[in-house]
Structure formats: C-alpha cells, structure tokens
N, C-alpha and C positions, 0 to 999 in steps of 0.2 A: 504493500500500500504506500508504502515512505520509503523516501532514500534512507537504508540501514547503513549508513557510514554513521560510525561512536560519537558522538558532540564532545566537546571537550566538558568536563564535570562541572556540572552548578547545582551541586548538589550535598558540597560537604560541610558547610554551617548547618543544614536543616537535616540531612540525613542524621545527626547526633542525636535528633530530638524522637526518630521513632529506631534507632539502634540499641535504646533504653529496654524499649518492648521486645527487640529481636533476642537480645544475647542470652537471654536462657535460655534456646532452641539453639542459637547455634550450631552445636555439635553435635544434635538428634539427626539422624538419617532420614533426609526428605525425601520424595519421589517427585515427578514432573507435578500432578495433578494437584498433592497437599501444596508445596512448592506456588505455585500458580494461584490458589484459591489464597493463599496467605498473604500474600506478594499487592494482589487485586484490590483488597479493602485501603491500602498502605500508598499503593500508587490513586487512586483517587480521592485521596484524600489531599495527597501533595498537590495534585490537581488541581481541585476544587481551591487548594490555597494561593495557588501562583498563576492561574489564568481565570479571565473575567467568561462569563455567557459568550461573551462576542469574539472573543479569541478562539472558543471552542467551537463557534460555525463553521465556519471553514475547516470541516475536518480532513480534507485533502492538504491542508498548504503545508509542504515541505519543512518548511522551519517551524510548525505547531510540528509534526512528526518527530523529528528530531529533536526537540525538547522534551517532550514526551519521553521518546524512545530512552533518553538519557537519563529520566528520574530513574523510569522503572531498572534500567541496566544498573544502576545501583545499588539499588531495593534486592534487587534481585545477588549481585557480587556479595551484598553484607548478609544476604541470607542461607547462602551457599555457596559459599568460597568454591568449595571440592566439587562443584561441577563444571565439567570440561566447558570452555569458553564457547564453543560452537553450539551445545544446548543451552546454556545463556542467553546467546541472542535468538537463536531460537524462539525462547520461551519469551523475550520481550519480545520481538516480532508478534507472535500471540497475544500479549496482552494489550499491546499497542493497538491492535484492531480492535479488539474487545472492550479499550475503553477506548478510541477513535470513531472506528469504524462500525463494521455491520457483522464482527462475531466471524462466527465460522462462513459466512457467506462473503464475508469481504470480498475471500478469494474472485468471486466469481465476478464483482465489478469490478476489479482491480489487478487480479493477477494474468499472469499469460494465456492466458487463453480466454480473459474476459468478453472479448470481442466473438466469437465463436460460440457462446450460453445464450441461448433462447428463452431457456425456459428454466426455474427455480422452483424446486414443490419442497417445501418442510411439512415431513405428514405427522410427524411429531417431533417432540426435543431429541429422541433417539436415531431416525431417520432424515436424512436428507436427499433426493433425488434431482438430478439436474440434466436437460436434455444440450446436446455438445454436438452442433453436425446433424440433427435432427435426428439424436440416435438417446434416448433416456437409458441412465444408470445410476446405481446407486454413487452418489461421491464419498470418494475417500480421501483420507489424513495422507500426509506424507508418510505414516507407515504402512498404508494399503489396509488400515482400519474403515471402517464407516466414519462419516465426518457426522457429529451429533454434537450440541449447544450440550453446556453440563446437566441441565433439570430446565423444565416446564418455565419455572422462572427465569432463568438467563433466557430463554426465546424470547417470554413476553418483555423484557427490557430492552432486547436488541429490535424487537418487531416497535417498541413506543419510540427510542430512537428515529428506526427509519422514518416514523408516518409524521415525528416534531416538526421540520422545515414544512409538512404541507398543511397544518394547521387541523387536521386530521386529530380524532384521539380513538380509543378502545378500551373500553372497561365493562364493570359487570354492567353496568345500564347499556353500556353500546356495545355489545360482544363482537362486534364487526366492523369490518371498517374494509373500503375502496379508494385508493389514494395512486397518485402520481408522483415518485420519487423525483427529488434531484436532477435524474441523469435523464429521465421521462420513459424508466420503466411502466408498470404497469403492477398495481399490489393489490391482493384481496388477500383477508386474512381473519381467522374468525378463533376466537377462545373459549374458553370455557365461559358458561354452560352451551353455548351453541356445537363450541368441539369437543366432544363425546369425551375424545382425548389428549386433550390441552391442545396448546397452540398448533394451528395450521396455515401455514402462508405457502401461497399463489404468486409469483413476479416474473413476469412475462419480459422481457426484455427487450429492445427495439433498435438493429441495428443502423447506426446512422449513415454509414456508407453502400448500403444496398440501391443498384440501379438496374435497369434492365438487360445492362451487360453480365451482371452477377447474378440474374436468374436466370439468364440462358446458359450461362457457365455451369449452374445447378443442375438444370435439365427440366426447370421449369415451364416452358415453353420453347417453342422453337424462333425464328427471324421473322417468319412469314407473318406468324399469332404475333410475335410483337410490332414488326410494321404498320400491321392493320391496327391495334389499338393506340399505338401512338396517331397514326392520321384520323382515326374517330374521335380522340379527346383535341384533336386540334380544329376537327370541324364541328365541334361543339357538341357531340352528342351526346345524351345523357346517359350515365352510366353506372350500374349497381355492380359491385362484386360481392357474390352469396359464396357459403362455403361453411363447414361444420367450427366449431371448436377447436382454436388454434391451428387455422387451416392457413393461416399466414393472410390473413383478407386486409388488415389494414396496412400492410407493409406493402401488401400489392397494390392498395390502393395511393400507397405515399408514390410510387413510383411513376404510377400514370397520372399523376397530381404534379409530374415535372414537365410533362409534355404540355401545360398551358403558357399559350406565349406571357411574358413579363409585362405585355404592358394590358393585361387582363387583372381586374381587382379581385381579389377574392376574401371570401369569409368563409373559416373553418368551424364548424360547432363541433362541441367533442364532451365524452364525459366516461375518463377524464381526459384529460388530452395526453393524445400520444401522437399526431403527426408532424415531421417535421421535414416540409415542406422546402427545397432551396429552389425559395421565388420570390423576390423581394416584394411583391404588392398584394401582401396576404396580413388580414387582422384574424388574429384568434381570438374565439370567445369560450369559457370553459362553464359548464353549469356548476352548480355548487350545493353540494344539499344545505338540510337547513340547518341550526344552529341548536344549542343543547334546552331553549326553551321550542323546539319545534316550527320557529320564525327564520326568516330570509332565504328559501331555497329556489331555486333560478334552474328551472327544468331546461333542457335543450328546446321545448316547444317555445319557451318563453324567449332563447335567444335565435331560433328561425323567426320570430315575427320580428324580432329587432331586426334581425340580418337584412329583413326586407326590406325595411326604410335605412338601410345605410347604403345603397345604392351598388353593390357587389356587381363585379359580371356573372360569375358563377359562387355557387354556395357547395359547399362541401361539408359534408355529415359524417362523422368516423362511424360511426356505427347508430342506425338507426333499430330503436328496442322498442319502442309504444308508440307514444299518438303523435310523436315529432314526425311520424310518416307520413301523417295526413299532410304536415305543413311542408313537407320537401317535396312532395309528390306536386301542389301545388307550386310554390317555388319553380320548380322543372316544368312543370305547363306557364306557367305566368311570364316569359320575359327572362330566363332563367338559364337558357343554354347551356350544356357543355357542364353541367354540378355532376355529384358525384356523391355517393354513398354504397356502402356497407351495410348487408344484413345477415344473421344467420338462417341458413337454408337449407335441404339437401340435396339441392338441385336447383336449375335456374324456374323450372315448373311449380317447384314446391316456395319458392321466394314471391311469384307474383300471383300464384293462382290462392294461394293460399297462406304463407308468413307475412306480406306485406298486408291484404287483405284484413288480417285477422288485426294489425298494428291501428290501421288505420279507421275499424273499428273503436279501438281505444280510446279512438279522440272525443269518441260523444256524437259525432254531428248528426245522426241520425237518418246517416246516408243510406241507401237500399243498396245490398250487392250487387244489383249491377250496375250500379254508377260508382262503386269504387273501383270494381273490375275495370269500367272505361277511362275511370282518371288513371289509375296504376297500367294500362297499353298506351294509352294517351303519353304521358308522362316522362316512362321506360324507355330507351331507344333501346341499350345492350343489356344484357347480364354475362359477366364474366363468372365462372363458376369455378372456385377452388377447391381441390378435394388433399386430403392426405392418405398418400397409399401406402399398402403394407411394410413396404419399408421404410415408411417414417418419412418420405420424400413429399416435399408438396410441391404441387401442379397444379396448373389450368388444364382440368379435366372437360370443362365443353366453355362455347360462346356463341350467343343466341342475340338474335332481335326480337322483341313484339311483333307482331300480325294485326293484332286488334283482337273484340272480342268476338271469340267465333258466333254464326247465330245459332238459338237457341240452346247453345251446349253450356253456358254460366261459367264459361274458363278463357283465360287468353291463349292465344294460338303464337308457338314460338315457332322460331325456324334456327337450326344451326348453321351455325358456318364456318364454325370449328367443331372436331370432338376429337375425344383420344381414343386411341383403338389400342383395348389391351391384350390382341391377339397379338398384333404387331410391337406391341409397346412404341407407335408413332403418332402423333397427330395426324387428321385429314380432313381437307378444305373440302366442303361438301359442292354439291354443284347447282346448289338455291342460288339462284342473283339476288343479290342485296339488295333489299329494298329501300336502302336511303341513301343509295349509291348516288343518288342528285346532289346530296347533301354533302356528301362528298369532293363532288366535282364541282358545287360552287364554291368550295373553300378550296380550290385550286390544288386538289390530293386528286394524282391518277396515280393506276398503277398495282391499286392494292383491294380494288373491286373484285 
C-alpha cells in the first residue's frame, strides 16, 4: 500500500512512555498473531496522539505511510527484538493496512495485481473470495493460507472504514448499506441480524482503463459487432444493454458512452455512481437515499426530471431498476437521441417484453400495457445483450433492434443482427437489413449496414 522504505525514528521520547507497559513481556515467547493483536491497540493509540482526523484522510499519501509505518516498526522492535527483521516488517506492513487501509482487502486495491480484481465477496470474517481474470477463488495469505479478517468485528471496523468518506453508515438500525468507494468501486454489505452470519460484503470493482480494444483482446466481441455499435451511438440511436448479474453491462456500457462526439452534453444519473466517462461535456448526478430521520432522498426519477430541464443532448442511466424507466423511456422518445441505459434481463426479449415493462409499471401512471409496450418499441432502437459463459468469460451474446408492436400478439417484435453461435463459438451477422439503416446514413456512417 506504502513505500516500505524504514523512516528515520520519531519515535524515541514517546516510545518510553508505553515500553513501561511492554517490559514485562519482553522475554515471553510471542507468535505472529499474539504479537500483532498487542502491537495494534499501542500503535493507535500513538496514532490517534500524533495525527489530527484530517491527516488520517488521505490514507494513501506516502508520507502518512511512512510515518505510520515507523511508529509501529518500533512498537513492534521493543516488543520482539528476536524476531528476524524480515517478519518485522512484514508484520508492520500488516498492520499498517489494518490501521490505514482496508485490512486484508487492501491487497486487492493496492497490491499487484489490483488492477486485474473485479470482483471482492467477504462471505464471512473467515472466508474471502475474489474473482482475478474472470476466474473466482478463494484468496490467500502469502502463506497459501485463506486470507480471513481476525473475528466478525475487525470486518465490521474495516467495512465502517471503507463506507466513512461516502457519508454512508451501518449499524443495528441500518444493517445494510450500498455505497461508492473512493476509487468508484461498487459496495453492498449487510451485518448482523440481516447476515445470518456476520459481516458480508459485495465490491464490485470498475476498471478505468477498459476500451473497446480490451474487449476484443478478451474475446468479447468481434471488429464487425464493435464497428456497428460505435457508428449507432454516433448516429444517435438509443441504446439498452441487458445482461444477468455481473454480466459486465455497465463497463460495457462506459465504453460505448466514448463513442459520443465531445461537443454533445451529457447527463449521467446513477445510483450509485460508477461510470467514468473520458468526455469532457458530461454532468453527473448521483441519487442519494434518505437520511437517519427518513428525510432528503433524491431517487434517480427525481434527477431524470431534472436532467430534462438542464438541456443535455443525451441522458444516460447506469442502470435502470423501477419507475426511473418510465422517465428514460420518455426522455428517448422526447428530443432525446442517442441516451443510453442499463437493465437486468435475460435476454434482449425478456428486457423489453417484459423487465422494462414491469419497471415502468412502477411508476404509477396508470398506463395500459399496450401503451407501454409502444413507448418501450417506440423508445428502444438497440439492445445489446451481455451474457457470462461457462467459463467465466463475458460477451455480447446477441444484438437486436425493435420492430414495433406486433399486432395483436401484446409483445414487441425484435430482429437480430448479431448472435453468437455456440456450435461454432463465433458471432454471425444475420441477413435482416437494418431497419434504421437511414438513420445511419444521415449521420454520414456507411459501410456497417
């Protein structure tokens, strides 16, 4: 987490005053763990006496590390001489995260291969699971142990840590809590009495270097599928991407969220926010729930109606869940071009005949199904559909336009024009002409009809 180079010692006036408490242990034979748990109370304490609240925000800056680092390497020398200098720092490095960082998970935002972690599951204080490559295993300690927090309670201290900067809390009255890290992970995390058994967190992590050259290097699509969605987000067509549970739908959708020209405004609603966008003419707006008297919560519906009056060219939705569907769906028919959103679905049929359907119920308005069936064909140009396949790979498994509503059948009629064929394990362009193929070729895109 920290440059582990030794600081020079600022620590030998005040180490005197807790080496009063140490020297009767001295020369008891410690192990790593007793050692560690001793050590912990001693070093935050120094802590807590030699840095203010506001020096401890910053818990990446290099010189808070290294001061740090250097109480506890002390702490740690006057408490066991007779261990070898390499488990020393060792053991500071541990505790240095522990009282810095995010515990046993530091590693995974900070160490080598932080960048390459998608995904974080703590299924309790004893278990930790982390997917690397799109491949979940259990993690281990540098001894090829399980990586596990000491008890129930060091979780729940490092999981109040993490959700501090987002203003977020969790306790018995709130046993759960949805929060946006720092880095703009992604955290859900629930305690006791909700978790059967103890602490459980969820952090979903969002790489910021991912572009559509890195999903075709994955095997996520082929040139062809990505050509054509780059020239439909440039000629403004609206666009859902559906896909199960960590199907990669919002990463895929930060990616076609690049393909809008710069001098296009945009408004991102999110909740909570994870996209990150490199386009300079974009306002984000995050909901907010409400407060510990049940007052100020700020739904995503409530910031699509603002979006409307702040003059955007396209609106973008990280993920639409309830009734914020009604207002995007209109947003997209109203003057609205080229917006973009996210649903969970399991299929691009089951997103608008039926998920979106069911959202846009939610709003109240007292619509009849088939006038939400016509706004959601109306609405809809594409749906990109992302699946995750058995081997933990994700892909763009099909891509579909609307038709309208068929008559009398109460469903909207897709057509593909992509689909994967897993006889072949290839994609195949079908041979429906595209029906918004004008729309196309007014925004001056041939080539990819």
């Amino acid at each position: 987490m920290f440059n582990r180079n030794k600081p020079q010692s600022g620590l030998q006036q005040r180490l005197g005053e807790v080496r009063g408490d140490l020297q009767p242990a001295e020369h008891k034979t410690l192990d790593r763990e007793t050692l560690f748990a001793e050590v912990r109370p001693l070093a935050q304490k120094e802590i807590q006496k030699k840095f203010s609240a506001q020096d401890l925000a910053d818990r990446h800056s290099q010189a808070l590390g290294r001061r740090v680092r250097g109480i506890v390497l002390e702490l740690i020398e006057a408490r066991a001489p007779e261990f070898p200098k390499p488990l020393q720092l060792g053991i500071a490095d541990e505790l240095v995260d522990d009282l810095l960082g995010y515990g046993p998970l530091e590693q995974f935002f900070t160490g080598p291969q932080a960048d390459a972690v998608t995904e974080i599951k703590v299924i309790n204080y004893k278990l930790i699971r982390v997917e690397i490559g799109g491949k979940e295993h259990i993690a281990l300690d540098e001894n090829g142990k399980p990586l596990r927090f000491r008890s129930d309670e060091h979780a729940r201290d490092v999981l109040e840590r993490m959700i501090a900067p987002t203003g977020r809390r969790i306790d018995l009255a709130n046993p759960r809590v949805s929060a946006r890290l720092p880095d703009g992970s992604r955290l859900m995390a629930h305690i006791s009495p909700v978790a059967v058994d103890g602490a459980t967190v969820s952090i979903r992590r969002f790489r910021q270097d991912m572009t559509m050259e890195k999903f075709l290097e994955y095997g996520a699509l082929n040139q062809e599928i990505a050509d054509f969605l780059a020239a439909c987000v440039k000629a403004r067509l609206n666009v859902i991407v559906s896909g199960g549970t960590s199907s990669g739908k919002t990463t895929f959708l930060n990616v076609l969220a690049n393909y809008i020209p710069e001098d296009e405004s945009i408004i991102t609603i999110e909740d909570p926010a994870e996209l990150q966008l490199q386009h300079t003419n974009v306002r984000r707006l995050e909901a907010r729930p409400p407060n510990i008297e049940g007052k100020g919560e700020i739904t995503q519906r409530d910031l699509v109606a603002d979006a409307l009056r702040m003059a955007p060219r396209r609106i973008i939705v990280g993920e639409c869940r309830r009734g914020e569907a009604f207002d995007m769906m209109q947003a997209m028919n109203t003057g609205h071009d080229g917006s973009l959103t996210t649903a969970h679905a399991n299929s691009a049929s089951d997103l608008v005949n039926t998920r979106l359907a069911n959202m846009i119920q939610m709003a109240d308005m007292g619509l009849p199904f088939e006038a939400i069936l016509a706004m959601i064909a109306s609405a809809a140009d594409l749906v990109v559909h992302i699946c995750r396949d058995r081997t933990g790979r994700r892909r763009v498994d099909h891509v579909c336009e609307t038709l309208g509503v068929e008559s009398g059948a109460m469903r909207i009629a897709l057509q593909d024009i992509f689909a994967f064929d897993n006889d072949s394990g290839a994609w195949v362009r079908t041979e429906h002409p595209l029906a918004r193929a004008d729309r196309l070729r007014w925004a001056g895109i041939t080539g990819v009809t």
